[in-house]
C-alpha positions in Angstrom: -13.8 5.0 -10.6 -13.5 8.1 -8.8 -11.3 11.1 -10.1 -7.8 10.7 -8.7 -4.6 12.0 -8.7 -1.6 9.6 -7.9 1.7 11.7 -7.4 4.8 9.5 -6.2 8.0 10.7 -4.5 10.3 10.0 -1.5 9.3 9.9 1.8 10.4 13.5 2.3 8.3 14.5 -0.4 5.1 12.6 0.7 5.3 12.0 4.3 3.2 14.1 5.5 0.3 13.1 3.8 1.3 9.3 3.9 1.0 9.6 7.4 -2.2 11.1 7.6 -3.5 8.4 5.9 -1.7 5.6 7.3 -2.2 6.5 10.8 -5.9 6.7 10.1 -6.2 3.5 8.9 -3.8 1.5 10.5 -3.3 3.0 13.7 -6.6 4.7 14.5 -9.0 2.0 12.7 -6.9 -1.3 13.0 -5.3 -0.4 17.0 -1.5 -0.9 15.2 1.0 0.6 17.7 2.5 3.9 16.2 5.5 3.2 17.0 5.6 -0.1 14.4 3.6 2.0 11.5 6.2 4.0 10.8 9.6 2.7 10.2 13.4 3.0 8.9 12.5 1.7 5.7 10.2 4.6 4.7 13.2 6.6 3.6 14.1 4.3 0.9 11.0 3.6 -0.7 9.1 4.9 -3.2 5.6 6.2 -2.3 2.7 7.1 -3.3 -0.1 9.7 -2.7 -3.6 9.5 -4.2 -5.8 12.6 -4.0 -9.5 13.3 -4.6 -10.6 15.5 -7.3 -10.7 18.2 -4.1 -7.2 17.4 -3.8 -7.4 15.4 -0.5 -5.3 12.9 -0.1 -7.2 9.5 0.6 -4.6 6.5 -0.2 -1.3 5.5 -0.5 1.6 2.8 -0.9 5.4 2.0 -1.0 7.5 0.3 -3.1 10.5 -0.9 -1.5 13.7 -1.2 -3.0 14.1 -5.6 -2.9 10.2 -4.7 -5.2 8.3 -5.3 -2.0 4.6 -3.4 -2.3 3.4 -2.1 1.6 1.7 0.3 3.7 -1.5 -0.1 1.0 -4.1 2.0 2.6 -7.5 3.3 1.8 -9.0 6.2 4.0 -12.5 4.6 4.8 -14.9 7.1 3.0 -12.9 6.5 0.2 -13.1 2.5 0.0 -15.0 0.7 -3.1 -14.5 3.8 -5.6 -11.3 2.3 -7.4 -8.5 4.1 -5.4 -6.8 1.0 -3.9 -6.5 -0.9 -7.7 -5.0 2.6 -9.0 -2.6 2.3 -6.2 -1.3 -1.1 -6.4 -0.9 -1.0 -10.1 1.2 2.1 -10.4 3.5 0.6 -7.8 3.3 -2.5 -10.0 4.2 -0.4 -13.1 7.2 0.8 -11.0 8.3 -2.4 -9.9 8.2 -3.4 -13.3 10.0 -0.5 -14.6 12.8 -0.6 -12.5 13.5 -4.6 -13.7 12.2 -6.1 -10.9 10.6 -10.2 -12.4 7.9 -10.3 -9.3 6.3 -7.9 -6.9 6.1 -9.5 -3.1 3.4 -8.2 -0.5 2.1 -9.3 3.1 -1.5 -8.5 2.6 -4.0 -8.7 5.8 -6.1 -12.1 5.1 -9.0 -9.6 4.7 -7.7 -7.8 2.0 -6.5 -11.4 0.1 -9.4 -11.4 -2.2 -8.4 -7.7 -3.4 -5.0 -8.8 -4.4 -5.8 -12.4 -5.9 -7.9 -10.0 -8.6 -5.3 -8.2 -9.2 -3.4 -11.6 -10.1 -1.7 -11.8 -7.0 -1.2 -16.0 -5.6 -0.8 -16.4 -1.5 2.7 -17.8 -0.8 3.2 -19.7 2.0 1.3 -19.6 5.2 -1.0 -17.4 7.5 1.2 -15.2 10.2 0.3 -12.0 12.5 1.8 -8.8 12.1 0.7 -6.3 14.7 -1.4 -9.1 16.3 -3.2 -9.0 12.4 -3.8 -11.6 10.7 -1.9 -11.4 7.1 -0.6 -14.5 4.3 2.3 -13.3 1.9 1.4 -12.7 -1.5 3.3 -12.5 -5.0 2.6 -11.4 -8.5 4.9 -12.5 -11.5 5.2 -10.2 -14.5 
């Protein structure tokens, strides 16, 4: 895996580099409308920032407060080195931590494989969000 840094923090804290990443990713690459990227719930989640060893920030994700995991995202030069599984499981380690029994996720269908190694089982059906493709997802601890 590559050498990273994750740092986690309020929105306030981490915005700006969330952002940057998710508005790369989803908005830029994947066409979501800006205006549905970024939301009300960002300012009670928990989030996450992971940086390069250059100190670039190149992922992130949220934890929201019902133990919810969203807004996974991997800036594209970054993809395949490791980032993504550092991600989710320190959000799972927070879930975990703060008594939640099960982490929850709607995971684009494309990104389903990802999360069943991670021990992850599709609940439910397929449904779009943002005119994308996603199925819901849960991981009991």
């Amino acid at each position: 895996m590559t050498s990273v840094e994750i740092r986690y923090g309020d929105w306030a804290t981490l915005s700006a580099d969330a952002q940057e990443i998710r508005i790369a990713v989803f908005v830029q690459e994947q066409n979501v409308p800006p205006e549905l990227e970024m939301d009300e719930k960002d300012a009670v989640c928990l989030h996450a920032v992971a940086y390069d060893a250059a100190g670039v920030p190149v992922g992130t994700g949220r934890l929201l407060p019902d133990g919810h995991i969203g807004r996974m995202a991997v800036m594209k030069h970054a993809r395949g080195t490791g980032i993504g599984s550092a991600l989710l499981r320190g959000l799972m380690a927070h879930a975990r931590e703060r008594g939640h029994p099960d982490v929850m996720l709607s995971a684009q269908t494309h990104a389903a494989p990802f999360y069943l190694a991670h021990g992850f089982t599709q609940v439910g059906g397929e449904f779009h969000e943002a005119g994308i493709p996603h199925i819901e997802m849960r991981h009991v601890f």
